[in-house]
The first five atom37 places (N, CA, C, CB, O) and aatype in JSON, in Angstrom:
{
  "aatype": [20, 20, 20, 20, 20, 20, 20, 20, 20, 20, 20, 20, 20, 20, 20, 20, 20, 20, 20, 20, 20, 20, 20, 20, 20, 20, 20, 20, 20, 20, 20, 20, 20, 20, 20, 20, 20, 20, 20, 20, 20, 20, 20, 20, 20, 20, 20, 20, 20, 20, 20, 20, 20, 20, 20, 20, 20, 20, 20, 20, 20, 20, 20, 20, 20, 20, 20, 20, 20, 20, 20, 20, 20, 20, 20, 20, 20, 20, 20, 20, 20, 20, 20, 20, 20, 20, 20, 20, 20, 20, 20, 20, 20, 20, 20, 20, 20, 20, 20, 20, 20, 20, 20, 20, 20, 20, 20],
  "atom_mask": [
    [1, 1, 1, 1, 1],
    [1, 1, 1, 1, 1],
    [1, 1, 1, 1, 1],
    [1, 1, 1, 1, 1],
    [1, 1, 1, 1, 1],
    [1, 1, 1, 1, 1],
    [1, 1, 1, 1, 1],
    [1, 1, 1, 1, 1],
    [1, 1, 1, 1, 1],
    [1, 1, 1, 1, 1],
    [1, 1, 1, 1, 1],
    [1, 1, 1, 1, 1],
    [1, 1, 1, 1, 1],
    [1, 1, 1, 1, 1],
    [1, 1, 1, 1, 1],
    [1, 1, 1, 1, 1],
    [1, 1, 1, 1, 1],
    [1, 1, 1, 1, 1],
    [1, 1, 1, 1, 1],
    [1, 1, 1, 1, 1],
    [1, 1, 1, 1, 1],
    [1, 1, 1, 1, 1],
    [1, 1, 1, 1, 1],
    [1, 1, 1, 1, 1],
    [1, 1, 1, 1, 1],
    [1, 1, 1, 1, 1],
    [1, 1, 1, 1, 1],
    [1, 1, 1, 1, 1],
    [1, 1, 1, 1, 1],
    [1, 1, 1, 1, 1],
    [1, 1, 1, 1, 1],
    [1, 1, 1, 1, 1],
    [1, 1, 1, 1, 1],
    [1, 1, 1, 1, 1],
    [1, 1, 1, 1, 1],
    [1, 1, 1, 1, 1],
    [1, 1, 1, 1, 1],
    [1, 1, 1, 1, 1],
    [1, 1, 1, 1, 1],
    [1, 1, 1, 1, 1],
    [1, 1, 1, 1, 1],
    [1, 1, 1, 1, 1],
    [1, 1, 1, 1, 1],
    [1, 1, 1, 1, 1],
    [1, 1, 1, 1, 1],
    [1, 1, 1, 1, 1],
    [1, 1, 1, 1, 1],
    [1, 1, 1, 1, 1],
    [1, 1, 1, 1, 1],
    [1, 1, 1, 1, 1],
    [1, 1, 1, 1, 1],
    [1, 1, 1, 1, 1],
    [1, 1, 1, 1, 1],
    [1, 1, 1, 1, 1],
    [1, 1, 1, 1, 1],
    [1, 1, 1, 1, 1],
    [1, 1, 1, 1, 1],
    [1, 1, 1, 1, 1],
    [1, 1, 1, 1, 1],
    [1, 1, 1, 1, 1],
    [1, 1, 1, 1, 1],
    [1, 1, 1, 1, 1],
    [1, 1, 1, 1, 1],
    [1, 1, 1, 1, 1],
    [1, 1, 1, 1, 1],
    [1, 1, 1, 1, 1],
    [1, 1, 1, 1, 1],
    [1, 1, 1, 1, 1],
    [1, 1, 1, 1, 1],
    [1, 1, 1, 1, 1],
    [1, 1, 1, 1, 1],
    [1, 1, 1, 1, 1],
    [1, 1, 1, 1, 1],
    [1, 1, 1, 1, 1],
    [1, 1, 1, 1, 1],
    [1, 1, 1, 1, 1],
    [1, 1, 1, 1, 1],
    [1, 1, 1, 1, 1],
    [1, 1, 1, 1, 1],
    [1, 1, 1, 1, 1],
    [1, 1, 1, 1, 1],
    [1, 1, 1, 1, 1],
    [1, 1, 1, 1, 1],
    [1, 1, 1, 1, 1],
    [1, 1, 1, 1, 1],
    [1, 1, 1, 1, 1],
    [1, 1, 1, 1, 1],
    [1, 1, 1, 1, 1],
    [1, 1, 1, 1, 1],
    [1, 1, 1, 1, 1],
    [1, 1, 1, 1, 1],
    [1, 1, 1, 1, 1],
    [1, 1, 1, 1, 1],
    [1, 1, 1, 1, 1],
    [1, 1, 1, 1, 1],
    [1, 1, 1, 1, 1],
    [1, 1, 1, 1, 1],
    [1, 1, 1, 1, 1],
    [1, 1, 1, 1, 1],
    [1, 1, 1, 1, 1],
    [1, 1, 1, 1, 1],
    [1, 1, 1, 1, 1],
    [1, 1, 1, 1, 1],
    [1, 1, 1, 1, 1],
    [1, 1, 1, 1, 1],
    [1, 1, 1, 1, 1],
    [1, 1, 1, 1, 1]
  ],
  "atom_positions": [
    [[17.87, -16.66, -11.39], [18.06, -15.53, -12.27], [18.02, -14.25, -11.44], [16.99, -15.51, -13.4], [17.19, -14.06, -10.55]],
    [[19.02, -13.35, -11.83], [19.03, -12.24, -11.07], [18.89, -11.24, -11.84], [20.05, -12.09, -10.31], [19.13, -11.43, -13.03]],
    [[18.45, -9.83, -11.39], [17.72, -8.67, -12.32], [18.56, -7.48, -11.77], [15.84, -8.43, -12.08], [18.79, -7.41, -10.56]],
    [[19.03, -6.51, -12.67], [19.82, -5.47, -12.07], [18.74, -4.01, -11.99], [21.32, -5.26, -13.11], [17.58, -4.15, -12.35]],
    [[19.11, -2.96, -11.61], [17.8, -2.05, -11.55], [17.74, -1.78, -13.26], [18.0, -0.36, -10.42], [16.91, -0.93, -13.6]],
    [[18.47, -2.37, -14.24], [17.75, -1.38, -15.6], [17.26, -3.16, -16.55], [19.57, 0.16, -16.9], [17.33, -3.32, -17.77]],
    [[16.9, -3.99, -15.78], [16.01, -4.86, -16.42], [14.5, -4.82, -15.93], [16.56, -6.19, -16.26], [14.16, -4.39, -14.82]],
    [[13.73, -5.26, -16.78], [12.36, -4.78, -16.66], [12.09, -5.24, -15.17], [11.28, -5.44, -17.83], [12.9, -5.97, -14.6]],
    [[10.87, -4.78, -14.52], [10.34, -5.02, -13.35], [9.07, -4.36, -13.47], [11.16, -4.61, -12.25], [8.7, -3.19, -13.31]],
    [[8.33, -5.75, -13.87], [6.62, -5.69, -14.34], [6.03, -5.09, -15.66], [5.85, -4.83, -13.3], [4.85, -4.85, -15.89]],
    [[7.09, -4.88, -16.44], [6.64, -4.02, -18.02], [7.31, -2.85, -17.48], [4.67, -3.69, -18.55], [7.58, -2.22, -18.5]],
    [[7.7, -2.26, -16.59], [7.94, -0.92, -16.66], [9.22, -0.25, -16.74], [7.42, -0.47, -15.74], [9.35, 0.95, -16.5]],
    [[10.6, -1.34, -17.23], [11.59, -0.77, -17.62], [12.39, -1.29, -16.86], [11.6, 0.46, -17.68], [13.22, -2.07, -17.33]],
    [[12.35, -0.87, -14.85], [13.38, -1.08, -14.19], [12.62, -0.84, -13.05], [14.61, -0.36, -14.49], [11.4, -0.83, -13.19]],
    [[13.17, -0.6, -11.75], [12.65, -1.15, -10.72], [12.72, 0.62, -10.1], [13.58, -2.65, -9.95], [12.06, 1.04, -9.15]],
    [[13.43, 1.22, -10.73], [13.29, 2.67, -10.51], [11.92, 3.47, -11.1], [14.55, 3.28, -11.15], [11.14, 4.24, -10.53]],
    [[11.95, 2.99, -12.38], [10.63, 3.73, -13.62], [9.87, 3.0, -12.61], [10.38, 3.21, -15.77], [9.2, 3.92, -12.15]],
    [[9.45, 1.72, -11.82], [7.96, 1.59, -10.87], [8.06, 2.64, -9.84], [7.71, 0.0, -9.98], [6.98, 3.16, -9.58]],
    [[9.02, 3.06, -9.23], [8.73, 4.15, -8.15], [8.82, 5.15, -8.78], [9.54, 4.28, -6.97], [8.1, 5.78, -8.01]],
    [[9.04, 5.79, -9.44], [8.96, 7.32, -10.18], [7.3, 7.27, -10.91], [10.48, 7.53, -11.69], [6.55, 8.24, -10.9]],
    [[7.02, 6.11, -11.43], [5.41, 6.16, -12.0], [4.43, 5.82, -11.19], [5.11, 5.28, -13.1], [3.31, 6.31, -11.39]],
    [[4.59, 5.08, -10.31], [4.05, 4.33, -9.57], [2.55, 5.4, -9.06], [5.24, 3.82, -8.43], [2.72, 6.54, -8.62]],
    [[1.73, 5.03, -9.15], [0.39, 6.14, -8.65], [-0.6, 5.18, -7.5], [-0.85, 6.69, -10.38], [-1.75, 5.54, -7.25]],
    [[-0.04, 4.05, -6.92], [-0.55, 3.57, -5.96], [-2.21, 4.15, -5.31], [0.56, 3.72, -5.14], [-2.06, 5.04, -4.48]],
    [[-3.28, 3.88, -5.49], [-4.29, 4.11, -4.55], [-5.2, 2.43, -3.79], [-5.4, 5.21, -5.55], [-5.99, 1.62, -4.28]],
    [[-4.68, 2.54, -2.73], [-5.58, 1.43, -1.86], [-6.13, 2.74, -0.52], [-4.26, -0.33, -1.03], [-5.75, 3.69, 0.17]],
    [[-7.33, 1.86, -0.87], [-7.97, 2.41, 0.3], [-9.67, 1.4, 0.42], [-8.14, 4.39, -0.03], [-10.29, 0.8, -0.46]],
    [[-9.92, 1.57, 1.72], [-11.12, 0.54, 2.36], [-12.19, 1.68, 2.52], [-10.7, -0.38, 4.07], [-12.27, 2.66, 3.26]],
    [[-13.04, 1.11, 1.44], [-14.7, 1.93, 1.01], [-15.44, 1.92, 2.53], [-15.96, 0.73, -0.42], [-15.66, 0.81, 3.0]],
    [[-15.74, 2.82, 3.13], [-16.56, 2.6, 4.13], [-17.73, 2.13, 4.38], [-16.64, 3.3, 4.48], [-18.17, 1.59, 5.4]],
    [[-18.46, 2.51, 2.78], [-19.95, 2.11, 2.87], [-19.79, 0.54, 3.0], [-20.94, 2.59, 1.44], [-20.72, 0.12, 3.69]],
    [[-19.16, -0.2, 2.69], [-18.72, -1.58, 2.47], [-18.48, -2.27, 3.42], [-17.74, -1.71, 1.81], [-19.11, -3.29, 3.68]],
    [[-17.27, -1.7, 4.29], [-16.66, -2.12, 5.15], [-17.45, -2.4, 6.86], [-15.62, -1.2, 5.01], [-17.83, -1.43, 7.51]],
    [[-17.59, -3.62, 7.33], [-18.19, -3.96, 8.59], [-17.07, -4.14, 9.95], [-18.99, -5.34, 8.28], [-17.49, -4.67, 10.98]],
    [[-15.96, -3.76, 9.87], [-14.9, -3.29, 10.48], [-14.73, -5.01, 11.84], [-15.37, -1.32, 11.18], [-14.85, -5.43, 12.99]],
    [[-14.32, -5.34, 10.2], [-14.62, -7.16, 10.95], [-13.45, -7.28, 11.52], [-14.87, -8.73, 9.82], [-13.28, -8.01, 12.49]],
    [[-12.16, -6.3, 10.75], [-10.96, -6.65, 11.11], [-10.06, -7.55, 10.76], [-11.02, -6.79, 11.95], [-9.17, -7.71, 11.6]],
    [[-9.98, -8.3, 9.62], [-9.53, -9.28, 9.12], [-8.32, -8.21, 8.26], [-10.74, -10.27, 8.32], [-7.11, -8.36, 8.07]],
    [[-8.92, -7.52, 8.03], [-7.49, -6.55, 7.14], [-6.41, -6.29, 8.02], [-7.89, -4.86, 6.55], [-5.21, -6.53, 7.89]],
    [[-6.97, -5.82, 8.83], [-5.19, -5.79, 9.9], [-5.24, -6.63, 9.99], [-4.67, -5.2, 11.33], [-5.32, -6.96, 8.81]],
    [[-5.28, -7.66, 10.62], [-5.34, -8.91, 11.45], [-3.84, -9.51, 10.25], [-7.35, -9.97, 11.45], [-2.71, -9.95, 10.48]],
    [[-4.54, -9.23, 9.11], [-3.78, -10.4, 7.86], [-2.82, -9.69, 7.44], [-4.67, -10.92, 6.41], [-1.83, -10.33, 7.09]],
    [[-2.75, -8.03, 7.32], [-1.71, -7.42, 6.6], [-0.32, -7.58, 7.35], [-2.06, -5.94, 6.37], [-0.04, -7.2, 8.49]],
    [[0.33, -8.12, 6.61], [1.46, -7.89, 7.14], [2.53, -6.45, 7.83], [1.88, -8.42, 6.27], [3.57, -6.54, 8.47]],
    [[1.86, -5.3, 7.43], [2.9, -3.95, 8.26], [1.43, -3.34, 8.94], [4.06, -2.39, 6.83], [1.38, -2.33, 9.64]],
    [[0.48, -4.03, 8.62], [-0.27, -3.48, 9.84], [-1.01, -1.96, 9.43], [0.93, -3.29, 11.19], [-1.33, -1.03, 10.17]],
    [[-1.15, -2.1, 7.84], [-1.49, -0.73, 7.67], [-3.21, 0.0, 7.88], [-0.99, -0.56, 6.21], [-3.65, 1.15, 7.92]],
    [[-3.84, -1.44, 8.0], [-5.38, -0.76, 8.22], [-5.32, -0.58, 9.76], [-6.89, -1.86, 7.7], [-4.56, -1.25, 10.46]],
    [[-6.22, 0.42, 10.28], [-6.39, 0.45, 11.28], [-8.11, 1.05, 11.73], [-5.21, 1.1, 11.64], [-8.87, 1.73, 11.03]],
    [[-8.27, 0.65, 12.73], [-10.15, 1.22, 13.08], [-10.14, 2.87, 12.75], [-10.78, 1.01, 15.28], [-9.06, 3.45, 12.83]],
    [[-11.08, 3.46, 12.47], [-11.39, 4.66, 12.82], [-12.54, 4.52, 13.35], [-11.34, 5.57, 11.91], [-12.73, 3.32, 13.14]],
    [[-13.61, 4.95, 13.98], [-15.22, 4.85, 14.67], [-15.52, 3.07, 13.78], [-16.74, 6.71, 13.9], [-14.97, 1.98, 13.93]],
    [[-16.48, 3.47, 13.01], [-16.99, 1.93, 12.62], [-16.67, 1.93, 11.28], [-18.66, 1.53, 12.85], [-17.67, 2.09, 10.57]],
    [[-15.58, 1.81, 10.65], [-14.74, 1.14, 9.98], [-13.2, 1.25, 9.81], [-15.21, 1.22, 9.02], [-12.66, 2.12, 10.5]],
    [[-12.4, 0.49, 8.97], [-11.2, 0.95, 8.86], [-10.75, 1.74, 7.57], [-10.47, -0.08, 9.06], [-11.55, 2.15, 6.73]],
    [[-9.24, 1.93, 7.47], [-8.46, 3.25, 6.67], [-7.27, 2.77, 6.64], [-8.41, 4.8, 7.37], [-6.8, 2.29, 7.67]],
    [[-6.72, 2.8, 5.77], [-5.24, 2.42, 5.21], [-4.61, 3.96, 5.78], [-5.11, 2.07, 3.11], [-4.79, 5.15, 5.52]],
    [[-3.71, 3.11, 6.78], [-2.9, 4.88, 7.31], [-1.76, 4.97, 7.06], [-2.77, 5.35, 8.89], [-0.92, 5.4, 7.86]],
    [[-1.47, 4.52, 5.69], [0.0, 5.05, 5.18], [-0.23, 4.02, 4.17], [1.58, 4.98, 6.24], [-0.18, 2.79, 4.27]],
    [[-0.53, 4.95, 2.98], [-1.0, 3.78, 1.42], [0.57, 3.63, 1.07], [-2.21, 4.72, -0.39], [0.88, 2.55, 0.57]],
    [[1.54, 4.52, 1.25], [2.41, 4.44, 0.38], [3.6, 3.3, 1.57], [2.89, 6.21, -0.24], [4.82, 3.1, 1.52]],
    [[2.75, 2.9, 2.32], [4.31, 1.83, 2.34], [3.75, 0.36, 2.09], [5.34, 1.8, 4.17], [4.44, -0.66, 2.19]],
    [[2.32, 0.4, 1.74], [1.55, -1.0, 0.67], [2.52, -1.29, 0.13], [0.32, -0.79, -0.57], [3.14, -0.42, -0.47]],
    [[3.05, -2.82, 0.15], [3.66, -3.59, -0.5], [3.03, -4.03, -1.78], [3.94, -4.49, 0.27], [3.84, -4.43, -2.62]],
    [[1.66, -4.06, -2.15], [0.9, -4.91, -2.86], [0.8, -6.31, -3.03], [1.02, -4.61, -3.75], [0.88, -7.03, -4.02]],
    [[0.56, -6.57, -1.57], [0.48, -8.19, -1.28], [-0.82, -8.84, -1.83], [0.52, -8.52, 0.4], [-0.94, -10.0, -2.22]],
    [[-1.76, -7.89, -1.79], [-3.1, -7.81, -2.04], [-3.72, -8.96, -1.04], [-3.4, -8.02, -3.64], [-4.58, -9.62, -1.62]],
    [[-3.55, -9.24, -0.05], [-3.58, -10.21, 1.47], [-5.32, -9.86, 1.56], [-2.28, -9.42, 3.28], [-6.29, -10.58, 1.34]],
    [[-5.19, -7.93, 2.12], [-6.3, -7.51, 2.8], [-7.43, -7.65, 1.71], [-6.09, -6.04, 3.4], [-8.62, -7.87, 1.95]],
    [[-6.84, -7.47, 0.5], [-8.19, -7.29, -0.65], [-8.99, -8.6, -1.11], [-7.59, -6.64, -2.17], [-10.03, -8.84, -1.72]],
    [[-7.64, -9.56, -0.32], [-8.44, -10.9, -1.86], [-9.29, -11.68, -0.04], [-6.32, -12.85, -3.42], [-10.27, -12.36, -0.37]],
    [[-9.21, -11.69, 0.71], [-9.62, -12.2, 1.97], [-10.76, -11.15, 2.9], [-8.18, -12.44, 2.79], [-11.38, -11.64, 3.85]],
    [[-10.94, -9.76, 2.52], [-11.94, -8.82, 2.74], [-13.42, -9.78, 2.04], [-11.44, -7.17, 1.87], [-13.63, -10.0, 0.84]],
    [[-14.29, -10.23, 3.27], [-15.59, -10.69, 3.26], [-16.23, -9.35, 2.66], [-16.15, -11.22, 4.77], [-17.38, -9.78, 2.68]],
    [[-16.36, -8.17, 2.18], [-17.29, -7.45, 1.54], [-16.59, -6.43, 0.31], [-18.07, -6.66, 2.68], [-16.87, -5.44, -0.37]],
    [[-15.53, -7.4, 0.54], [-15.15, -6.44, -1.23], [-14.41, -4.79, -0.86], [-17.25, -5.94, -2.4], [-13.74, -4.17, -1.68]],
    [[-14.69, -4.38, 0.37], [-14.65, -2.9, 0.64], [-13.13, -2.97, 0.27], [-15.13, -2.27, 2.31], [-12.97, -1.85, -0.21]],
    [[-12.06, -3.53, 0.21], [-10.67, -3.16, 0.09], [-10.18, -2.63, -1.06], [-9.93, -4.14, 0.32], [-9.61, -3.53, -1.67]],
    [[-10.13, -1.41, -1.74], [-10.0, -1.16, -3.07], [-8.21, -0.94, -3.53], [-11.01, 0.21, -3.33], [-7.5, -0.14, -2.91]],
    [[-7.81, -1.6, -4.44], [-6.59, -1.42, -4.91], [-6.43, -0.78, -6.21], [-6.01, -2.54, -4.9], [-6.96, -1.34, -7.17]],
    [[-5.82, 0.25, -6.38], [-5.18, -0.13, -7.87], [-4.0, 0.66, -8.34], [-6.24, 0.07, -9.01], [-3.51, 1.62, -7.76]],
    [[-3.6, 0.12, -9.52], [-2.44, 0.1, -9.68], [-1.57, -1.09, -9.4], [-2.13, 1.0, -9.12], [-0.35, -0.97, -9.37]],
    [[-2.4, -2.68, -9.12], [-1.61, -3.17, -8.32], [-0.26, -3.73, -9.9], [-2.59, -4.5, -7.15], [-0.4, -3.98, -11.1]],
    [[0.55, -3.7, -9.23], [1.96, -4.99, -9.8], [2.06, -5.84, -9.15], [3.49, -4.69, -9.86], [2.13, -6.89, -9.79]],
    [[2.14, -6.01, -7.66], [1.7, -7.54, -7.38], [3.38, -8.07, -7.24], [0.58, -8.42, -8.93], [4.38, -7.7, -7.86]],
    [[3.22, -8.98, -6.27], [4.54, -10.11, -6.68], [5.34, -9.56, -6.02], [5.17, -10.35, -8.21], [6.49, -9.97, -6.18]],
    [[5.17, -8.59, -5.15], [6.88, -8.07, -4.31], [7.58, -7.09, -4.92], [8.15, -9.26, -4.27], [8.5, -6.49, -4.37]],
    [[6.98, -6.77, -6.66], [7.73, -6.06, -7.5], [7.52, -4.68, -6.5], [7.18, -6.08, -9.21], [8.66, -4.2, -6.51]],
    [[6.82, -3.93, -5.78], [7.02, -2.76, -5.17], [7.8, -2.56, -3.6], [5.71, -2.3, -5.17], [8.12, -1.55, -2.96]],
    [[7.95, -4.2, -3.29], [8.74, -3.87, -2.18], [9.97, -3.89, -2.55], [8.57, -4.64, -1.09], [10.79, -3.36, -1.81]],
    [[10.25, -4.31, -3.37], [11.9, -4.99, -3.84], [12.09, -3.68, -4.57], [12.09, -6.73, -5.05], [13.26, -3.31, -4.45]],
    [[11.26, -2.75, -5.37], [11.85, -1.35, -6.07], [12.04, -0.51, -5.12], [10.97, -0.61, -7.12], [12.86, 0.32, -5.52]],
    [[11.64, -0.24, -3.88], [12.09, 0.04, -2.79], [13.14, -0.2, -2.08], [11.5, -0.16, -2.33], [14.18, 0.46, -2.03]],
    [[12.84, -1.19, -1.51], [14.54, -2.12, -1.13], [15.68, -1.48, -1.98], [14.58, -4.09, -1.72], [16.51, -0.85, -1.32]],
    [[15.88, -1.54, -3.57], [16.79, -1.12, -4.3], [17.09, 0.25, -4.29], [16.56, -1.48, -5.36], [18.23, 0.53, -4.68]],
    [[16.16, 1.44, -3.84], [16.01, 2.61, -3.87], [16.61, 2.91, -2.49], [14.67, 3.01, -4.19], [16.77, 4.11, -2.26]],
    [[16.93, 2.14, -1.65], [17.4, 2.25, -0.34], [18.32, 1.72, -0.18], [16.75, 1.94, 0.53], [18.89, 1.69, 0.91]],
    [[18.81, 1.04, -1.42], [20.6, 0.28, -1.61], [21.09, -0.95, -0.6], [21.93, 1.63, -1.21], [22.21, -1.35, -0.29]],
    [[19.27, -1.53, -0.11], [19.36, -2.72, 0.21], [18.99, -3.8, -0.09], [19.2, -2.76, 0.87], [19.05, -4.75, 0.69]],
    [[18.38, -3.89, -1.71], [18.16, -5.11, -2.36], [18.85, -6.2, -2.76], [17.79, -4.91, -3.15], [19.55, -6.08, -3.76]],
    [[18.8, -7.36, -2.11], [19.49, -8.26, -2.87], [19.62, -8.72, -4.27], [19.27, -9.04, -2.42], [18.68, -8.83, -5.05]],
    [[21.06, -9.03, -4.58], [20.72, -8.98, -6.2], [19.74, -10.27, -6.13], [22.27, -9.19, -7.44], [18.64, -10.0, -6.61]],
    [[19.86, -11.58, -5.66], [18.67, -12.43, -5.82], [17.33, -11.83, -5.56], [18.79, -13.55, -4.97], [16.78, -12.07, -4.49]],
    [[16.68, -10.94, -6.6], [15.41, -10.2, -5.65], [14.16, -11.28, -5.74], [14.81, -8.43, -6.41], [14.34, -12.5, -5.74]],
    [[13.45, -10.94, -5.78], [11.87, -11.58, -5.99], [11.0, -11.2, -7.05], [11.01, -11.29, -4.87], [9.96, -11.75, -7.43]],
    [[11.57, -10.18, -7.47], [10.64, -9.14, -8.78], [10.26, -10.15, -9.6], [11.57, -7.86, -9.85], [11.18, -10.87, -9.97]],
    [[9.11, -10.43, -10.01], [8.56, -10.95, -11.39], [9.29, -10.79, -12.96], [7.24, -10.25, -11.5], [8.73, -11.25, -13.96]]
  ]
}
């Protein structure tokens, strides 16, 4: 089954209405965090990185919402929300850049 940008993508209409609403906040609690390193290690674009003794999401907005770093973080410190989950924010991207395949992945 294939989805064009004005069929739903996650409840929210279309794959455009997720990036125009979209209010994305991830970020890694410090008090929490023991800078074990498993969040980079696992994220796929590599977005946590060390600062002194813990880490920081250094570019929230190109989070895919794999939720990788959050569900595998030994102390919980990885905070998400907003998530949609499922690829639905890489693929409304992809389309916003007029390189989505129509076979997408969106939920």
């Amino acid at each position: 089954m294939t989805k064009s940008n004005e069929t739903s993508c996650c409840g929210t209409g279309s794959a455009s209405n997720l990036l125009n609403t979209l209010d994305l906040r991830i970020f890694i609690d410090p008090s929490k965090c023991n800078a074990c390193g498993l969040c980079e290690e696992i994220c796929p674009f590599g977005l946590p990185e060390r600062e002194n003794d813990h880490y920081i999401i250094t570019d929230p907005k190109e989070c895919i919402e794999c939720s990788a770093c959050q569900r595998n973080c030994p102390n919980n410190a990885v905070i998400m929300e907003e998530q949609k989950g499922c690829g639905c924010l890489w693929n409304a991207r992809e389309k916003a850049k007029g390189k989505a395949s129509p076979n997408n992945t969106c939920c």
